[in-house]
C-alpha positions as CSV (number, residue, x, y, z in Angstrom):
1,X,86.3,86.7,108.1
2,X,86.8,89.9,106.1
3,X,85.5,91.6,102.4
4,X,88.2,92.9,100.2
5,X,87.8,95.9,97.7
6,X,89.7,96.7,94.6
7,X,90.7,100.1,94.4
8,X,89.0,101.1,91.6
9,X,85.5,100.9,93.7
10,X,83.1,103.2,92.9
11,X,82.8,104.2,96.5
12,X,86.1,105.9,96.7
13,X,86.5,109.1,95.7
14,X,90.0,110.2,94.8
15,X,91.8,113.4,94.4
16,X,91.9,114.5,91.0
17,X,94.6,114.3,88.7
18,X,97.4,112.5,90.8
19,X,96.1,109.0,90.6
20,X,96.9,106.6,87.8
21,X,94.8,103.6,87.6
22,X,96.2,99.5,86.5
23,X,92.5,98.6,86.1
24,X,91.3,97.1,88.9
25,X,95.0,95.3,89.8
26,X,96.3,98.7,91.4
27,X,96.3,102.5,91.8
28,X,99.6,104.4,92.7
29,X,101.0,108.5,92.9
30,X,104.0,109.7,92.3
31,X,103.0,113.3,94.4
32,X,102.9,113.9,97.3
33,X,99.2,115.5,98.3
34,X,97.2,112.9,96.9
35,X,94.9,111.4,98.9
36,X,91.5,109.5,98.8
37,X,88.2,109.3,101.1
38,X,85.3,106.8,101.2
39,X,82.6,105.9,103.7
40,X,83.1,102.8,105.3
41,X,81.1,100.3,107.8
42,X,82.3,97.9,110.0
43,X,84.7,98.0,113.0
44,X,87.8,97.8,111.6
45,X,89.7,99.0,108.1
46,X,93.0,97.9,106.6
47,X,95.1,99.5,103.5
48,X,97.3,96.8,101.1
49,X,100.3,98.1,99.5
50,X,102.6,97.3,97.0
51,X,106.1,98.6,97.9
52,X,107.7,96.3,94.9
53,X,108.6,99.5,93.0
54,X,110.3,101.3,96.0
55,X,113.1,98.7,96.3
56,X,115.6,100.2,95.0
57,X,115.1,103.2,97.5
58,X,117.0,103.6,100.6
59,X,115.1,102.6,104.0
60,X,114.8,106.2,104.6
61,X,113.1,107.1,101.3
62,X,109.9,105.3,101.7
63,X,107.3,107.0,101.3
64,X,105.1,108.4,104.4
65,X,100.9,108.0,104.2
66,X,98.6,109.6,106.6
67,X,95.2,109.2,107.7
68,X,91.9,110.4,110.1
69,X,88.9,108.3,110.2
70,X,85.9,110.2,111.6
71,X,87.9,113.7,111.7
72,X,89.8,112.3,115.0
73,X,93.6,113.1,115.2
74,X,96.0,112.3,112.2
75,X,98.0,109.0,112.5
76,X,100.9,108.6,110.2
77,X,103.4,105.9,108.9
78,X,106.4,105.5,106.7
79,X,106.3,102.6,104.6
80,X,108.8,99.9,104.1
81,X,110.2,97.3,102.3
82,X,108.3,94.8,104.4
83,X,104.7,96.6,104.0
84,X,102.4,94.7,103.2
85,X,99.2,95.9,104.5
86,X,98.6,98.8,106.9
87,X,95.5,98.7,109.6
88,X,93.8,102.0,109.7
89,X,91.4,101.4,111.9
90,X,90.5,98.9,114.4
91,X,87.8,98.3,117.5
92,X,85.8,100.8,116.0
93,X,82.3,101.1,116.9
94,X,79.5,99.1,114.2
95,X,78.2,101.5,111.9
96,X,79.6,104.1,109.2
97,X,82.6,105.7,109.5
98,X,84.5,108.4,107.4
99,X,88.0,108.0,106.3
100,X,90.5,110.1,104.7
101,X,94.0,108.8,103.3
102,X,96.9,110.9,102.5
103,X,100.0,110.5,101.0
104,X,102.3,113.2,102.7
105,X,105.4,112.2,101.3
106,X,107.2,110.8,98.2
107,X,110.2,112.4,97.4
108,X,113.9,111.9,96.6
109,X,114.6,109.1,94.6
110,X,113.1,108.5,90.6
111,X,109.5,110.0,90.8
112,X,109.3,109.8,86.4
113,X,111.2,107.2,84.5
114,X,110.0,103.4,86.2
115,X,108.9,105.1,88.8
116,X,110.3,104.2,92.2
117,X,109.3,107.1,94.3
118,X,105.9,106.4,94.6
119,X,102.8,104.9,96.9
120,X,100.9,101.8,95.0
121,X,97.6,100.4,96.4
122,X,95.9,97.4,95.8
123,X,92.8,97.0,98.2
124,X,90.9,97.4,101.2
125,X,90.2,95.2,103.7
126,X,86.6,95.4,105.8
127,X,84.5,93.4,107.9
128,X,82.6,90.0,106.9
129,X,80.0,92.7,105.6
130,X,81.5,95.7,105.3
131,X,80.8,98.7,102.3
132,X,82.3,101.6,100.5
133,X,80.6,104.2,99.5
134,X,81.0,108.2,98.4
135,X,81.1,110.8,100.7
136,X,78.1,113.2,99.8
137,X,79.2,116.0,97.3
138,X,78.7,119.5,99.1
139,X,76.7,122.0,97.6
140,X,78.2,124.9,100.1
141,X,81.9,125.0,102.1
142,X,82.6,122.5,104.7
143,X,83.6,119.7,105.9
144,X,82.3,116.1,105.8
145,X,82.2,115.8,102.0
146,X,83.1,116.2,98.9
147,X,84.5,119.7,97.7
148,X,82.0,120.7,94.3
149,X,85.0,122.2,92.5
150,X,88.2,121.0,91.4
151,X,91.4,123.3,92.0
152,X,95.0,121.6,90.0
153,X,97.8,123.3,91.7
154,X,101.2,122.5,89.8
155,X,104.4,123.8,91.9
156,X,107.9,122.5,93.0
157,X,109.3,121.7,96.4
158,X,108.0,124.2,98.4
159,X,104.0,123.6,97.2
160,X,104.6,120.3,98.0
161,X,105.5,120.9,101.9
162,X,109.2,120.0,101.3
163,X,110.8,120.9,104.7
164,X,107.9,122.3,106.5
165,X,108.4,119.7,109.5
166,X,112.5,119.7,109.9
167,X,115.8,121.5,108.2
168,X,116.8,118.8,105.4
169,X,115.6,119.2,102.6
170,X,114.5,115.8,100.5
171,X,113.8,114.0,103.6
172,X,110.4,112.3,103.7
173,X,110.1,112.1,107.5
174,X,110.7,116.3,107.3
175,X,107.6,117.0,104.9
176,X,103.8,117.0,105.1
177,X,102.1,117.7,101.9
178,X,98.6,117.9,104.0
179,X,100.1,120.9,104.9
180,X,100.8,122.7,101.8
181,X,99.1,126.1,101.5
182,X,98.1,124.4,98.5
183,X,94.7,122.9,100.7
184,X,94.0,125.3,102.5
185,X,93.8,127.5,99.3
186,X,91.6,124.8,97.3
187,X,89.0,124.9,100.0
188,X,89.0,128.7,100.0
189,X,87.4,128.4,96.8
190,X,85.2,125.3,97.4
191,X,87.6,122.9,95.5
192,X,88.9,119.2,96.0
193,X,92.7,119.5,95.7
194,X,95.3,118.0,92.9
195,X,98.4,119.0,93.7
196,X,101.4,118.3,91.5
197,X,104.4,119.3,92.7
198,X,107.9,118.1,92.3
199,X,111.6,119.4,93.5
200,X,113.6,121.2,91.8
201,X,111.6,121.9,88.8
202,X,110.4,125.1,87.2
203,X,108.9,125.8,83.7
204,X,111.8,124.8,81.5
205,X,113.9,123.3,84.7
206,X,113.9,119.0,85.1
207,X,112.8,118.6,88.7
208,X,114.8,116.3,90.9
209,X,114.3,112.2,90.8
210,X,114.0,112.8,86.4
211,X,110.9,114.8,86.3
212,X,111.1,116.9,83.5
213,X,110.5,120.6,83.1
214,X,107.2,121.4,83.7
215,X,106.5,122.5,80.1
216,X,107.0,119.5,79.1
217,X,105.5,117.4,82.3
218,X,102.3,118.8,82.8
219,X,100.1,117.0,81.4
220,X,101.7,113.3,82.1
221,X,101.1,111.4,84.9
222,X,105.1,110.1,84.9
223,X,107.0,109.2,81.8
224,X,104.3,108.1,78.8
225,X,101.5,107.9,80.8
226,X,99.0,111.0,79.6
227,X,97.1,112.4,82.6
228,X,94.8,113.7,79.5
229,X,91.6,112.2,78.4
230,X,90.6,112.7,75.2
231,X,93.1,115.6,75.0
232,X,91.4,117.4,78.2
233,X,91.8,117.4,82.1
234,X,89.9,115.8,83.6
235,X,87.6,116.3,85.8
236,X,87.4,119.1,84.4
237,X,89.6,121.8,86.9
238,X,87.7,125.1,88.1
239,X,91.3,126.7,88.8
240,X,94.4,125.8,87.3
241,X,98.0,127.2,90.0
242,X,101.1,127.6,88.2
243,X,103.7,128.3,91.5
244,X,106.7,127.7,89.1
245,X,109.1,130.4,88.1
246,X,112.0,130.6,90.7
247,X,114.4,128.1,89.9
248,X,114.6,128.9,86.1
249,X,117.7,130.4,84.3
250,X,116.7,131.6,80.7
251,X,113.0,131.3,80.9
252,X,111.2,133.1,78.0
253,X,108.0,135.2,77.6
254,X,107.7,133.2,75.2
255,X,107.9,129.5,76.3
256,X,105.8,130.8,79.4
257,X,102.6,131.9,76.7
258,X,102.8,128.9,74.5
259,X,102.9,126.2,78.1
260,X,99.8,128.4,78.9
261,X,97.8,127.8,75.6
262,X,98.5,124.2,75.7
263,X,96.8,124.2,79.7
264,X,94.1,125.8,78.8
265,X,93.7,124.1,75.2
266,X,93.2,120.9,78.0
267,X,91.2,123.0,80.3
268,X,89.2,125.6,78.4
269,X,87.0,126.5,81.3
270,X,89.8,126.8,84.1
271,X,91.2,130.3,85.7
272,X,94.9,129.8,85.5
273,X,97.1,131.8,88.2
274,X,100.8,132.2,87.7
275,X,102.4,133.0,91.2
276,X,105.8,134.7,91.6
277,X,107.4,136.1,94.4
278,X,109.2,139.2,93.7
279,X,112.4,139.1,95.5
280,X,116.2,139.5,94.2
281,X,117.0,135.7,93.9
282,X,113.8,135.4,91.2
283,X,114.7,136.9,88.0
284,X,111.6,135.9,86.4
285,X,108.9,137.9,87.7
286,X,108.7,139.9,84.1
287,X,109.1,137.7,82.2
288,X,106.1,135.4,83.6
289,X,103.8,138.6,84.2
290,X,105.2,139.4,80.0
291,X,104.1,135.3,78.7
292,X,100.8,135.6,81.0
293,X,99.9,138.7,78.8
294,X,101.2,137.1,75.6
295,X,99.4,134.4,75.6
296,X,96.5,136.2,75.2
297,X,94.2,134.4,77.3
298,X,91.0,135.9,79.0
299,X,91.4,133.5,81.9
300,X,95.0,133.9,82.5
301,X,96.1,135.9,85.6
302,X,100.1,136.5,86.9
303,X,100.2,137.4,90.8
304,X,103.0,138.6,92.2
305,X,102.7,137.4,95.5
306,X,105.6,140.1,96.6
307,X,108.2,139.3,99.2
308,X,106.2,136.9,101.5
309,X,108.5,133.9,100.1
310,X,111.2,134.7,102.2
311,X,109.8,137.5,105.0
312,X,106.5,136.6,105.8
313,X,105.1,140.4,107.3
314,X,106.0,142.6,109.5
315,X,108.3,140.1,110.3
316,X,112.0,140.4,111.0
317,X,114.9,137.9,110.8
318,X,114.6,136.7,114.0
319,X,111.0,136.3,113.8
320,X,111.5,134.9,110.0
321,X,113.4,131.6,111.4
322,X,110.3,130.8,113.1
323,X,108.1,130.7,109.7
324,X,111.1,130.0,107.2
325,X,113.1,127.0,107.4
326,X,117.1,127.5,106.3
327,X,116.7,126.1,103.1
328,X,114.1,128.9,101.9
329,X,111.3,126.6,102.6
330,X,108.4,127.4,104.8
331,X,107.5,125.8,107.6
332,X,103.7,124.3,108.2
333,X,102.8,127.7,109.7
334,X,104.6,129.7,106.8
335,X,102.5,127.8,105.2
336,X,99.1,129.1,107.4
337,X,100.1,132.7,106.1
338,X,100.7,132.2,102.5
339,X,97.2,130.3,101.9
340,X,95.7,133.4,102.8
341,X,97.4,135.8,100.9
342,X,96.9,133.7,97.7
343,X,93.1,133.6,98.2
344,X,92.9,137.1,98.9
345,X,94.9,138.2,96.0
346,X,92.7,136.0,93.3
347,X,89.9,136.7,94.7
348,X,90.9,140.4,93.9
349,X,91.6,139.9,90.3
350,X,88.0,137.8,89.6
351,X,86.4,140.6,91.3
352,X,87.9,143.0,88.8
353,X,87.4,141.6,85.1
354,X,89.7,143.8,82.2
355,X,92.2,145.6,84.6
356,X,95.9,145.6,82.9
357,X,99.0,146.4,84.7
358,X,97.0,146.7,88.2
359,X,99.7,147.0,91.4
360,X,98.5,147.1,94.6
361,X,100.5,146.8,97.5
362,X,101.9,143.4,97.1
363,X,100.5,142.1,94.1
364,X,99.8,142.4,90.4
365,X,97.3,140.3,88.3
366,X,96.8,140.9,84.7
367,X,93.5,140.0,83.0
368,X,93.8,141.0,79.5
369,X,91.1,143.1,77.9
370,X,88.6,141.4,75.8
């Protein structure tokens, strides 16, 4: 005998701003990084998918999940067009356990228009007996809960770990968004992580798979579906990342300030951070630090995260290959530095409120004077 939960329980607590809900019939991400945790009891746990949509992908385009129940070792699976349920756990002792679920990888094919290129679930299986419930919400750092802020990080291939496991690029076996910097980063500052990130896109460039420009995607979940309620974000975000920039050709000032007043129109509370990494084969890196101070926001700050990108430091080329894949993606401990640096650099700029046209070392941030 078993219990079956919808996945719309109110003992689930999702990542925010990734997951789009069918009532109580299904829930389903088109980004990789999402992920969900819950406290479960009972010996054994099982996860139901839908992989209807992802029929028209290739075998090797299914996505890839994750998971860790009670903080042991990560297991991992790639869906496919036979998946119908996946057991997480089994022979586990009686009692409470902790689980997290991760989708690590949707890439490749359409991530926007039906979608295709994405990971549907629609319910848990427990034993005869067996309860969800939510994680307690932390009031300091750590681990075992939940995280008491909320960090949206929007990026392209590289936030989303494209790469950091093997050379190809668009490969879902060869990427682990659990290991974007992007986490690492959002616990720095106490935060549960939304990462939206897609291939190939930048602030007025379509991403691959049909996602559009990001001035024009950010605030849908894929095509029509608002990820706004009532015209905000929510829950509402603490910090708003805006890692977008180097694959755009004719970017204004301009079109960079006006995406920023629409954000934080949705998100009137939020500190939004526009990385760029100043090296030759970004032409932006004015014109973002020039829309950032246009768009004359008080909570609006442009880093320039210098040449890290591509040398990680003190690092030469030989030593680079070991932290930088070939296609200009980082690999997962590429990834370890850049976290880091990203902290650092905004914790900088909150700790230093009205500075304009600040360069230090490897970085600039801009917070406009009031």
């Amino acid at each position: 005998m078993s219990a079956t939960f919808a996945m719309n329980n109110a003992g689930i607590f999702y990542s925010p701003y990734g997951w789009w809900f069918d009532g109580s019939t299904y829930v389903e991400t088109n980004s990789s990084g999402s992920y969900y945790s819950t406290v479960f009891t009972g010996t054994s746990y099982a996860q139901a998918f839908d992989v209807s949509p992802n029929a028209p992908q290739a075998a090797g385009n299914y996505p890839y999940v994750s998971w860790s129940i009670d903080h042991a070792p990560w297991q991992g699976v790639q869906l496919t067009s036979s998946t119908t349920s996946v057991t997480l756990g089994t022979g586990l002792a009686s009692g409470s356990h902790a689980i997290k679920f991760w989708v690590t990888a949707t890439v490749a094919d359409d991530r926007w228009l039906t979608p295709v290129s994405v990971v549907r679930l629609t319910q848990i299986t427990l034993d005869t007996g067996g309860t969800l419930t939510l994680p307690s919400t932390l009031s300091t750092l750590g681990d075992g809960g939940i995280q008491p802020g909320n960090m949206l990080v929007y990026g392209a291939s590289v936030d989303e770990g494209d790469q950091n496991l093997g050379a190809t690029s668009g490969i879902p076996s060869n990427q682990d968004s659990s290991q974007s910097y992007a986490v690492a980063l959002a616990w720095a500052f106490g935060c549960e992580l939304g990462l939206i990130a897609y291939g190939g896109q930048g602030w007025i460039q379509a991403g691959i798979g049909n996602v559009p420009a990001f001035a024009n995607s950010w605030s849908y979940y894929y095509n029509g579906v608002s990820r706004l309620v009532g015209g905000l974000l929510s829950p509402p975000p603490n910090y708003i990342i805006i890692s977008e920039g180097q694959l755009d050709s004719g970017l204004t000032s301009g079109e960079v300030a006006s995406t920023l007043q629409a954000i934080a129109a949705a998100a009137p509370n939020a500190k939004i951070f526009v990385l760029c990494w100043d090296i030759a084969s970004v032409p932006n890196t004015n014109i973002l630090q020039q829309g950032v101070i246009a768009s004359g926001l008080p909570n609006a700050y442009f880093i320039n995260t210098g040449t890290y990108f591509v040398v990680p430091p003190n690092f030469g080329t030989t030593q680079q290959a070991d932290y930088v894949d070939e296609g200009g993606h980082w690999r997962i401990n590429g990834h370890a530095i850049y976290g880091p640096i990203v902290a650092q650099q905004m914790g900088a700029a909150l700790a230093t409120p009205a500075v304009i046209n600040r360069v230090t070392n490897q970085y600039f941030y801009n917070d406009p004077e009031p």
